[in-house]
C-alpha positions in Angstrom: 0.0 0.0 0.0 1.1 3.3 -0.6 0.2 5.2 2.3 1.6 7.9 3.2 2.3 9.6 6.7 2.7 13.4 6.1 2.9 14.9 9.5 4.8 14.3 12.4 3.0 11.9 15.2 3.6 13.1 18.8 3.7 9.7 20.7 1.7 11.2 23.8 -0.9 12.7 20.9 -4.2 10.8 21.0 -4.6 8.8 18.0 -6.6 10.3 14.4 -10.2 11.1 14.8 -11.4 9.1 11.9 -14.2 9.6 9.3 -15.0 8.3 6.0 -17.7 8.4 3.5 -18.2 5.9 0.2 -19.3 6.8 -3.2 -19.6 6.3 -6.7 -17.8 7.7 -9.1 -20.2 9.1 -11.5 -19.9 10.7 -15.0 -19.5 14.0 -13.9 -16.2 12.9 -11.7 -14.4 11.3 -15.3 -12.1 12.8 -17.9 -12.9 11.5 -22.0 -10.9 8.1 -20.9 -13.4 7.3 -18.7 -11.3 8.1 -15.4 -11.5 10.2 -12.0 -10.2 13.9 -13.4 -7.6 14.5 -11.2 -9.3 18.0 -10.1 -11.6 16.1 -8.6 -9.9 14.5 -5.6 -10.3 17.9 -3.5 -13.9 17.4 -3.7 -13.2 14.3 -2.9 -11.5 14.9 0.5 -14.0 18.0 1.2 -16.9 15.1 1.5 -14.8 13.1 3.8 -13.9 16.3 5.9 -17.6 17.1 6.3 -18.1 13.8 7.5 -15.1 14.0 9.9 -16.2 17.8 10.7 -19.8 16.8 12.0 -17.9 13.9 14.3 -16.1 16.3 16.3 -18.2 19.6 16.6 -15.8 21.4 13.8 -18.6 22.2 11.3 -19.0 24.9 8.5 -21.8 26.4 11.0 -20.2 26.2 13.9 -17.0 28.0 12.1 -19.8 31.0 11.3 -21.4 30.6 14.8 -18.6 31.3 15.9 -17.3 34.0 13.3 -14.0 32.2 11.9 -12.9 30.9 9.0 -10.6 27.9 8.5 -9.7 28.2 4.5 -7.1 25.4 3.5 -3.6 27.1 3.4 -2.1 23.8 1.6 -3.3 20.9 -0.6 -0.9 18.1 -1.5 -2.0 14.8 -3.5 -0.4 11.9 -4.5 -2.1 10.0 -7.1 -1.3 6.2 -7.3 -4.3 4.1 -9.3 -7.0 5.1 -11.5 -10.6 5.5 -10.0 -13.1 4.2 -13.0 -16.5 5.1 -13.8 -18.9 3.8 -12.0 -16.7 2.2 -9.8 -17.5 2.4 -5.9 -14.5 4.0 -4.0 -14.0 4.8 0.1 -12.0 7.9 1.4 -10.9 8.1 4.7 -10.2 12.0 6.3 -8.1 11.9 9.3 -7.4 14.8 11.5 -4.3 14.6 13.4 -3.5 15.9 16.6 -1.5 19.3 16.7 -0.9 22.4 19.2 -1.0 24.9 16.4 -4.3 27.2 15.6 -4.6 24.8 12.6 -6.4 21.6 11.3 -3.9 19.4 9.9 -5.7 16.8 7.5 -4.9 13.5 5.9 -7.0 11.7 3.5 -6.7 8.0 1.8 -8.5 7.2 -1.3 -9.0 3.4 -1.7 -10.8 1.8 -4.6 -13.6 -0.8 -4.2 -10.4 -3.7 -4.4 -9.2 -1.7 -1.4 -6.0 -0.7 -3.2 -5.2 2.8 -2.1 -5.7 4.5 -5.1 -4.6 8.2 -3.7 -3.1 10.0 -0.3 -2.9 13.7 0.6 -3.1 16.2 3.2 -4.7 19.9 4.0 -3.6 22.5 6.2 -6.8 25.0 7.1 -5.7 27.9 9.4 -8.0 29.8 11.5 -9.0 33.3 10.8 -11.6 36.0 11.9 -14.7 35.8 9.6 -15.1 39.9 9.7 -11.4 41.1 9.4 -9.7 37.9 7.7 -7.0 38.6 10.2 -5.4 35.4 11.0 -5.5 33.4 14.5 -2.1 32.8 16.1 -3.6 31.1 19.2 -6.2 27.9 18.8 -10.2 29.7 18.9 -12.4 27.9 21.7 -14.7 25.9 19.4 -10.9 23.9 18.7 -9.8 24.0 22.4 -13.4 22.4 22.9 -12.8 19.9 20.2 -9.4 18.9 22.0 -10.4 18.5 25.0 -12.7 16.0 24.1 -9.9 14.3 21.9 -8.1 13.6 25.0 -10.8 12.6 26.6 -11.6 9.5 24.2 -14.8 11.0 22.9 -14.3 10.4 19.6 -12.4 6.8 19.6 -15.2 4.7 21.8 -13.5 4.9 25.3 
């Protein structure tokens, strides 16, 4: 498998919270040979962060609630296998653990086989919804999130 790790792990970090969703692709996703167009696979991790947004209370509305923005600063895919029309395929989003005013992002594209067809990370950081002035320290809604990391909320303990 061709999984890739792209950020540092602190060994006293809790683990990933986890979230994936499964699709189709569909002929809207394909280039004229019948493929996934590679401009595709950031839609592609945006459905898989929703779904890994709404698991730990980091939501597009919430973001507004609580007037921030967290726009992705840095996008990085590596492609490895075609996904095929029609074919079914699963991507996993996994946010990792950091101390940073930041969302740091990994995502896993595997093909119905379960061959990892794709890896790649974001980087969002945190800004004021009003002034787009940048956050240099972590906003509540993500100290809120991490204290329920640590508390095993989101991994069933």
């Amino acid at each position: 498998m061709n999984r890739k790790n792209y950020f540092q792990k602190d060994p006293d970090s809790p683990p990933p919270i986890e979230a994936s969703i499964q699709r189709r692709i569909r002929f809207s996703d394909v280039d004229a040979l019948a493929i996934a167009w590679h401009g595709r696979y950031p839609q592609f991790f945006e459905e898989a962060q929703t779904e890994l947004g709404h698991k730990c209370g980091l939501t597009y509305d919430v973001f507004r609630d609580e007037g921030l923005a967290a726009p992705i600063t840095q996008i990085h895919i590596d492609y490895f296998r075609p996904l095929l029309l029609d074919k079914i395929f699963t991507v996993k989003a996994s946010l990792l653990w950091n101390d940073a005013a930041r969302l740091n992002t990994e995502y896993c594209i595997t093909d119905e086989d379960g061959l990892c067809a794709c890896t790649g990370y974001t980087i969002q950081l945190f800004m004021d919804l009003k002034t787009h002035e940048p956050l240099w320290l972590s906003p509540e809604m993500l100290i809120r999130c991490r204290q329920r990391w640590k508390a095993g909320e989101f991994h069933g303990k």
